[in-house]
C-alpha positions as CSV (number, residue, x, y, z in Angstrom):
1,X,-9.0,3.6,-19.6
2,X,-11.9,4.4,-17.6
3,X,-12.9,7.9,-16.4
4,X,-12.6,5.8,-12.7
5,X,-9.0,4.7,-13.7
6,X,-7.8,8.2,-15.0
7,X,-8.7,9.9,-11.9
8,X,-7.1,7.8,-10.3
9,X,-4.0,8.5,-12.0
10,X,-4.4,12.1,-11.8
11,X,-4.5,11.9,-8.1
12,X,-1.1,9.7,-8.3
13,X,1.2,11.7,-10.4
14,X,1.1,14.5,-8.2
15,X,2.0,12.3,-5.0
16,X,4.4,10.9,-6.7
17,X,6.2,14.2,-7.8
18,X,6.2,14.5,-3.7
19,X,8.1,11.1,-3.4
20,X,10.2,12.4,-5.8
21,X,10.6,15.1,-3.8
22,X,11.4,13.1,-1.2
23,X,14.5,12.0,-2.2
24,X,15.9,15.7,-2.3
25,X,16.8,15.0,1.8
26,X,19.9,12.0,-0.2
27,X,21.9,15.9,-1.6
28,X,23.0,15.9,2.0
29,X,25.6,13.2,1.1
30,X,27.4,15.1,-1.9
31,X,26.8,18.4,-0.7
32,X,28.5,18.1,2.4
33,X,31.5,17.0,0.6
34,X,31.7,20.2,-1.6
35,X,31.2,22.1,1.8
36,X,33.4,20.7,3.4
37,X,36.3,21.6,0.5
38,X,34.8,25.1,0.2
39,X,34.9,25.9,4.1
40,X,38.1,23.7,5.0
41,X,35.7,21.7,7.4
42,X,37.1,18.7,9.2
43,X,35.4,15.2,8.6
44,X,33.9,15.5,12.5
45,X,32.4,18.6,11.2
46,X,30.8,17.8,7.9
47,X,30.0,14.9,9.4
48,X,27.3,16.7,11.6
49,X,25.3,17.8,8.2
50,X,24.0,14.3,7.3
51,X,23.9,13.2,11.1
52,X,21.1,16.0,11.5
53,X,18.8,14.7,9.1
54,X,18.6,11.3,11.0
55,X,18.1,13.0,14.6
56,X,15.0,15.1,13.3
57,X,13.6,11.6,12.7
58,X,13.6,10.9,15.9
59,X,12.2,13.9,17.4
60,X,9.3,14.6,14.6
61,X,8.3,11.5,13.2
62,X,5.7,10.4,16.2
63,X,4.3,14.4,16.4
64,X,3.6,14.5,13.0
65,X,1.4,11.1,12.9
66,X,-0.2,13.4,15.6
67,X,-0.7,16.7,13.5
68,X,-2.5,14.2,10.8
69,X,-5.2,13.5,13.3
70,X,-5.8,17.1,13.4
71,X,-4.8,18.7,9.9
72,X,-5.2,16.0,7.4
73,X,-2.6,13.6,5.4
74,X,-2.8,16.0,2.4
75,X,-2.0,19.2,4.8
76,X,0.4,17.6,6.6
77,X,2.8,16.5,3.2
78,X,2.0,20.2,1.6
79,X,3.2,21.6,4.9
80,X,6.2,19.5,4.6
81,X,7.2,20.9,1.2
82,X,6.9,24.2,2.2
83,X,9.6,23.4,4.7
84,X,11.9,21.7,2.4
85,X,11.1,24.3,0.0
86,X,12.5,27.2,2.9
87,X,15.5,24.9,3.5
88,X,16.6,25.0,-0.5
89,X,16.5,28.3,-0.5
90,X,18.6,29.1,2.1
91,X,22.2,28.0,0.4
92,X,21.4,30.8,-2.2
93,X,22.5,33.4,0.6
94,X,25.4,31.8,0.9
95,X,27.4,28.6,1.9
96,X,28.6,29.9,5.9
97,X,28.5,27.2,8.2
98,X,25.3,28.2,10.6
99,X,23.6,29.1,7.1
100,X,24.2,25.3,5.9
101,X,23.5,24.2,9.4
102,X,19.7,25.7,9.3
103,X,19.6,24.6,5.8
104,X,20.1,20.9,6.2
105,X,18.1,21.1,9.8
106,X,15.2,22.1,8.1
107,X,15.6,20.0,5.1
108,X,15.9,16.7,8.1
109,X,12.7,18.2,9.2
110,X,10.8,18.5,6.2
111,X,11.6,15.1,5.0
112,X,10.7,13.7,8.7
113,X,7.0,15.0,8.3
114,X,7.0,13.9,4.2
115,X,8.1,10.6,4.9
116,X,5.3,10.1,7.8
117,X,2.3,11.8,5.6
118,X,3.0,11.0,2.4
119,X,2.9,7.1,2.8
120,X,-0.2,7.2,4.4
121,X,-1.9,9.6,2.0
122,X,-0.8,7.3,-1.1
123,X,-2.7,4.2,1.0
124,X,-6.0,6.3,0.5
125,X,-5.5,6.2,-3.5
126,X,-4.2,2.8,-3.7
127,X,-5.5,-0.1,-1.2
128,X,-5.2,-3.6,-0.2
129,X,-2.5,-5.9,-2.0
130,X,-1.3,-3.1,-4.3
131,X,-0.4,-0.7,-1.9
132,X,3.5,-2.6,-0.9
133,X,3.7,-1.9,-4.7
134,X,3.1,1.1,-5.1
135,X,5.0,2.2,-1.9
136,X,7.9,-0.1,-3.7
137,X,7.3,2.2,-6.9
138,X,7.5,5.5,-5.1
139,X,10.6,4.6,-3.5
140,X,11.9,4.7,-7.0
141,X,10.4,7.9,-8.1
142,X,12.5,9.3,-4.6
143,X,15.6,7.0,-5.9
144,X,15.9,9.4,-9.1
145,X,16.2,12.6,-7.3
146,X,18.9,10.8,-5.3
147,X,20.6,9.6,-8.5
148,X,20.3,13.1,-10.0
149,X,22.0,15.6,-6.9
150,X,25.6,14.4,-7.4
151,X,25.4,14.9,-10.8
152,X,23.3,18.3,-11.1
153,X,26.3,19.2,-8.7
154,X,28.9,18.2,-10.2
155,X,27.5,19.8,-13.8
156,X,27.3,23.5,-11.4
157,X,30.8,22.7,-9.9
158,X,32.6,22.4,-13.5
159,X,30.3,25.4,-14.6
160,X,29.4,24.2,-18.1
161,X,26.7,26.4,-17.8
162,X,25.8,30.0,-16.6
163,X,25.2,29.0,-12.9
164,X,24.7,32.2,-11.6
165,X,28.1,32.3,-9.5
166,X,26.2,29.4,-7.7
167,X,28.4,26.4,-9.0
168,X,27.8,23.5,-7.1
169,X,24.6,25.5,-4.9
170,X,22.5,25.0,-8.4
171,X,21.6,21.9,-6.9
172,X,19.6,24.0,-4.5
173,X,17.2,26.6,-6.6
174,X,16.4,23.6,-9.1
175,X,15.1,21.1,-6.5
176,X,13.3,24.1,-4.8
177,X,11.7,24.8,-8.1
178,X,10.1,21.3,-8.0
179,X,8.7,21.3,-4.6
180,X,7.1,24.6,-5.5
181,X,5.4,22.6,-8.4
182,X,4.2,20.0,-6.1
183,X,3.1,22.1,-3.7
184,X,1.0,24.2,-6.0
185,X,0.0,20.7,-8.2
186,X,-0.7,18.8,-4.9
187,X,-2.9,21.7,-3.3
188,X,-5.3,21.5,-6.7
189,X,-5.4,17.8,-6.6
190,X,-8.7,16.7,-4.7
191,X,-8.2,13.4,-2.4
192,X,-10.8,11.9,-0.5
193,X,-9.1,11.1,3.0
194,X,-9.9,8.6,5.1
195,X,-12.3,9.8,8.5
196,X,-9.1,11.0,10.8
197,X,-7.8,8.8,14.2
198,X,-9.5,9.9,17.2
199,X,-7.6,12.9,18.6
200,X,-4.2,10.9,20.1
201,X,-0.9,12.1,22.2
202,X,2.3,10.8,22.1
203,X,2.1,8.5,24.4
204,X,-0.9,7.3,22.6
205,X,1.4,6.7,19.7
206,X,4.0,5.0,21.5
207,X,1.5,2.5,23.1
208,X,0.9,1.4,19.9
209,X,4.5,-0.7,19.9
210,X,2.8,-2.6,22.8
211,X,1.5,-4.5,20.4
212,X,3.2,-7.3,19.3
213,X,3.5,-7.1,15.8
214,X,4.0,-3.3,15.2
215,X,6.5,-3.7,17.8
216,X,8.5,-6.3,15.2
217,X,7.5,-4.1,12.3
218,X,9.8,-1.0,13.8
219,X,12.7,-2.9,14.6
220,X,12.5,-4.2,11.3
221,X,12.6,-0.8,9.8
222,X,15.9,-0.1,12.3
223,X,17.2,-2.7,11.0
224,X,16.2,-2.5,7.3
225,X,17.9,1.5,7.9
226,X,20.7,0.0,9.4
227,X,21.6,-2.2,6.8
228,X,21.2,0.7,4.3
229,X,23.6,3.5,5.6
230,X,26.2,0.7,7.1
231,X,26.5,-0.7,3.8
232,X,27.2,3.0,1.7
233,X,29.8,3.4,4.4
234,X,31.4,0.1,4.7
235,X,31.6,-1.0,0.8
236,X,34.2,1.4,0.1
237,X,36.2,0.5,2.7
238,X,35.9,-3.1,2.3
239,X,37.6,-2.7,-1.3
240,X,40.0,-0.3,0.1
241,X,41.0,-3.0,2.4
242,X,40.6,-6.1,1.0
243,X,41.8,-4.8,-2.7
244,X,44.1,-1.9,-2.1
245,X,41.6,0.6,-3.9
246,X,41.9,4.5,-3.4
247,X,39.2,6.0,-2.0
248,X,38.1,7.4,-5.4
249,X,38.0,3.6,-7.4
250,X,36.3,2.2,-3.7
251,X,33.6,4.5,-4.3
252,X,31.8,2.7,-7.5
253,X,31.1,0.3,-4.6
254,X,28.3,2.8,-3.5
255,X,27.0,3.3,-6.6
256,X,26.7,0.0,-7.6
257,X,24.7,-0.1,-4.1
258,X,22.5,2.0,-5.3
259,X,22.3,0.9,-9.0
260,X,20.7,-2.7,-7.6
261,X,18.7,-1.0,-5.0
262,X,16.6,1.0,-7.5
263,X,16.5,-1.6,-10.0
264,X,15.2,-3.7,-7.4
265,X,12.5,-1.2,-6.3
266,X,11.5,-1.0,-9.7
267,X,11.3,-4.7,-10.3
268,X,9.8,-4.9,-6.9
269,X,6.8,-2.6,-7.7
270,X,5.6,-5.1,-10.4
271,X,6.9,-8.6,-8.8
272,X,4.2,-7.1,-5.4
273,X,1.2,-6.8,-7.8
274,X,1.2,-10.9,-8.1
275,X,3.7,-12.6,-5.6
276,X,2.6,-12.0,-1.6
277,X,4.5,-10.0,0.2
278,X,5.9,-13.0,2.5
279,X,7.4,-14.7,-0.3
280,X,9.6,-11.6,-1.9
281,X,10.2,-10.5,1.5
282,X,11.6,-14.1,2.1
283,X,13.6,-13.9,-1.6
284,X,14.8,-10.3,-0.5
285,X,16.8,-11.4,2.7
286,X,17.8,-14.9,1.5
287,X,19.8,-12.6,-1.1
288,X,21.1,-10.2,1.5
289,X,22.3,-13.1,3.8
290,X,24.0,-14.6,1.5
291,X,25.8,-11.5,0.3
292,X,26.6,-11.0,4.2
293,X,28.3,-14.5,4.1
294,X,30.0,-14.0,1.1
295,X,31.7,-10.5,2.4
296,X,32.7,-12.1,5.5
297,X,34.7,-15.1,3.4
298,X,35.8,-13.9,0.3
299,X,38.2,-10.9,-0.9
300,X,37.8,-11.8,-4.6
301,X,36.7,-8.0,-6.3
302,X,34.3,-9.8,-8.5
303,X,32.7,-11.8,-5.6
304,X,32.7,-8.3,-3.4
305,X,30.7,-6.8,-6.2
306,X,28.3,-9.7,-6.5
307,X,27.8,-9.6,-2.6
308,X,27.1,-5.6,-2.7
309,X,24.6,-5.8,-5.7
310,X,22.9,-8.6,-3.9
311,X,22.4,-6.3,-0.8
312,X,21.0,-3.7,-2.9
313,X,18.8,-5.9,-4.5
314,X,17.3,-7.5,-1.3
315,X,17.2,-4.4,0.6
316,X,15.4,-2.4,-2.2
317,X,11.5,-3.4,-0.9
318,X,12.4,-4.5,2.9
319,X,10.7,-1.1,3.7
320,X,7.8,-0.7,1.3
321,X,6.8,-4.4,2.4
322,X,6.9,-4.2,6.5
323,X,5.0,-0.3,6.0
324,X,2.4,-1.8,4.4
325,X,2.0,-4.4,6.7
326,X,1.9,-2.3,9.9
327,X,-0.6,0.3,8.1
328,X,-3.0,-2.7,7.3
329,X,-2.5,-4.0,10.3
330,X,-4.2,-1.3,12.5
331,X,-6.4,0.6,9.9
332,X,-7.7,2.7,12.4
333,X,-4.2,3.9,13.5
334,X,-2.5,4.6,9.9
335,X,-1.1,7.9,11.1
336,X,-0.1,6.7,14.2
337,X,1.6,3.8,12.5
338,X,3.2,5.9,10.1
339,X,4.8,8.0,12.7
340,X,6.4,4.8,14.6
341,X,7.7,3.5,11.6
342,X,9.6,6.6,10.2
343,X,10.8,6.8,13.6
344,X,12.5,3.8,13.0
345,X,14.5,5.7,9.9
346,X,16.8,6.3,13.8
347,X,18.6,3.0,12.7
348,X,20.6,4.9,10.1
349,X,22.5,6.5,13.5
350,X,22.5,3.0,15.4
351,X,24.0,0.5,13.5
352,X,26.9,2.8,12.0
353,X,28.1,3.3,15.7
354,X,28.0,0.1,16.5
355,X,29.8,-0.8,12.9
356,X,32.4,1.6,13.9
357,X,33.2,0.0,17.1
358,X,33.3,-3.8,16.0
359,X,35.3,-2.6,12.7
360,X,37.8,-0.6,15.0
361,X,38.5,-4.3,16.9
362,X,38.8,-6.7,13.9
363,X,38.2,-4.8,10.5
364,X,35.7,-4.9,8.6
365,X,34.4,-8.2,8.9
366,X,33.2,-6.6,12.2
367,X,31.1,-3.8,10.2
368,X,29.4,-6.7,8.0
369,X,29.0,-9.0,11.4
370,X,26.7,-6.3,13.2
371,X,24.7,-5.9,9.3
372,X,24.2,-9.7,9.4
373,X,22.6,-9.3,13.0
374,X,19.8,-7.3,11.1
375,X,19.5,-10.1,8.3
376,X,18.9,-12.5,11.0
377,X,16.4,-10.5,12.4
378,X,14.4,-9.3,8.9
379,X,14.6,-13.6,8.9
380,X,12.5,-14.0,12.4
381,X,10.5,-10.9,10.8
382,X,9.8,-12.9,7.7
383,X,8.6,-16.1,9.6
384,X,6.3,-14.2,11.4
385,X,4.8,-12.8,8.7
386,X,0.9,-14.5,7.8
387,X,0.8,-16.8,4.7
């Protein structure tokens, strides 16, 4: 390995100890469940813990492409750790209602600004063809701390160990623990950063969606988003009513969701280094439309399986892949970019309501009718893509 090469990779490790990082925001999913038992929530209630971390997508994501221009990619993620690292310490205090509230507020907010600096500071360490790849590969690095909460809580919850009278909350103080050491390793890393955008508003930002392409790019993410939280809430049910599962067998559907989705992003991240863009992207959602088809015909538990692992799979780079592509294509406008696409994470609220509704008239068929909408449209995405 050249001295080139190993610098390299000691600029990467510690970025991609953020993305890991980054996947602390996904503890929102189990832990509202155990706070929900421990407070006597109802589901409307709990419910508004994972809702918040979607909503401060929507209000951040553009202001922090913004506070690039003026602090620096590198700033900007290390600021964003510092507020995720504030929000894991809070549920030490206590597990009161208003105390989780702040908690998982601030934990939406510091993943808002991670997930809009952090993809634009890897693009200055890796360029050109490799960087879908490498975003591909850091979406797995975040997929392990997502894969880890529900079981670091359960192993607090059953108290196997000393825990501190923290049972489940151990989650909390561990993952805070390794955003400290990313801060502190990130801060001593040095990375050359590209000359800043010229100074820029919001309404800069926004005017960037008048162009075409970038304009397809975010409604692919909403849709890519979409496709991702409507499918971890309808699986289960679709076994539960096509089957006659229990809620507690339905929800292996989700994990196998996820299973396929970081084997895919791990696949994905090598597959990118050789095959274009276009032509995965084009495998990817031939995989997920046919899973779509097969939900919507079939209520064989094998076949149901099959369907959800083929989701996973195809959905595992969908995002990596249309990043990359509106970064490279304005260069000048990375942060800006970067800010309109994370925006986009909004679809996670979108498509769920619109699920809810369709599901309400005819089941769930409905729920996987308004997913396929999104296929279709990651389809028109795909055949706009260049060769």
């Amino acid at each position: 390995m050249t001295a080139k090469q190993q610098l390299k990779y000691g600029r990467l490790i510690p970025v991609m100890l953020c993305f890991f990082a980054m996947g602390f925001v996904d503890l929102v999913g189990i832990a509202s469940n155990y706070v929900k038992a421990d407070l006597k929530l109802t589901d409307t209630q709990a419910n508004i813990f994972p809702s918040l971390v979607f909503f401060w997508f929507l209000i951040f994501s553009v202001p922090t492409g913004i506070l690039m221009n003026r602090i620096g990619r590198k700033r900007t993620v290390i600021l964003s750790l510092i507020v995720t690292a504030v929000s894991l310490l809070l549920p030490l205090f206590g597990d009161g209602y208003l105390l989780m509230l702040c908690s998982f507020s601030l934990l939406g907010i510091g993943n808002a600004l991670m997930q809009t600096s952090l993809n634009p500071l890897l693009s200055n360490i890796i360029s050109g063809d490799r960087l879908a790849s490498s975003l591909t590969f850091g979406q797995f690095v975040k997929a392990i701390a997502s894969f880890l909460a529900p079981y670091i809580a359960m192993w607090g919850a059953s108290q196997a160990m000393p825990t501190f009278g923290l049972g489940w909350r151990v989650l909390f103080p561990i993952y805070m623990v390794i955003a400290i050491i990313a801060i502190l390793w990130l801060s001593s890393t040095p990375i050359e950063e590209e000359k800043p955008d010229k100074a820029s508003g919001f309404r800069e930002c926004l005017r960037l969606l008048n162009k075409p392409f970038i304009l397809l790019c975010f409604v692919g993410i909403l849709c890519h988003v979409g496709i991702d939280v409507g499918t971890n809430t309808t699986a289960p049910k679709l076994l539960i009513e096509r089957v006659g599962f229990s809620l507690e067998e339905a929800g292996f559907a989700t994990s196998l969701y996820f299973i396929f989705r970081t084997a895919g992003c791990l696949l994905g991240s090598f597959i990118l280094r050789y095959l274009p863009g276009r032509k995965f992207l084009a495998v990817s959602v031939a995989c997920m439309l046919v899973a779509m088809i097969g939900l919507m015909a079939t209520d064989l538990l094998p076949i149901i399986y099959i369907c959800i692992a083929l989701i996973g799979f195809g959905n595992s780079n969908v995002f990596s892949i249309i990043f990359a592509q509106a970064l490279m294509t304005v260069p000048d406008k990375k942060n800006e970019a970067s800010g309109l696409m994370i925006m986009g994470l909004f679809g996670g609220t979108i498509f769920p309501f619109f699920m809810g509704i369709a599901s309400d008239a005819i089941g769930q068929t409905g729920a996987v009718a308004v997913m396929t909408v999104g296929v279709i449209y990651l389809i028109f995405y795909t055949l706009k893509l260049k060769k």
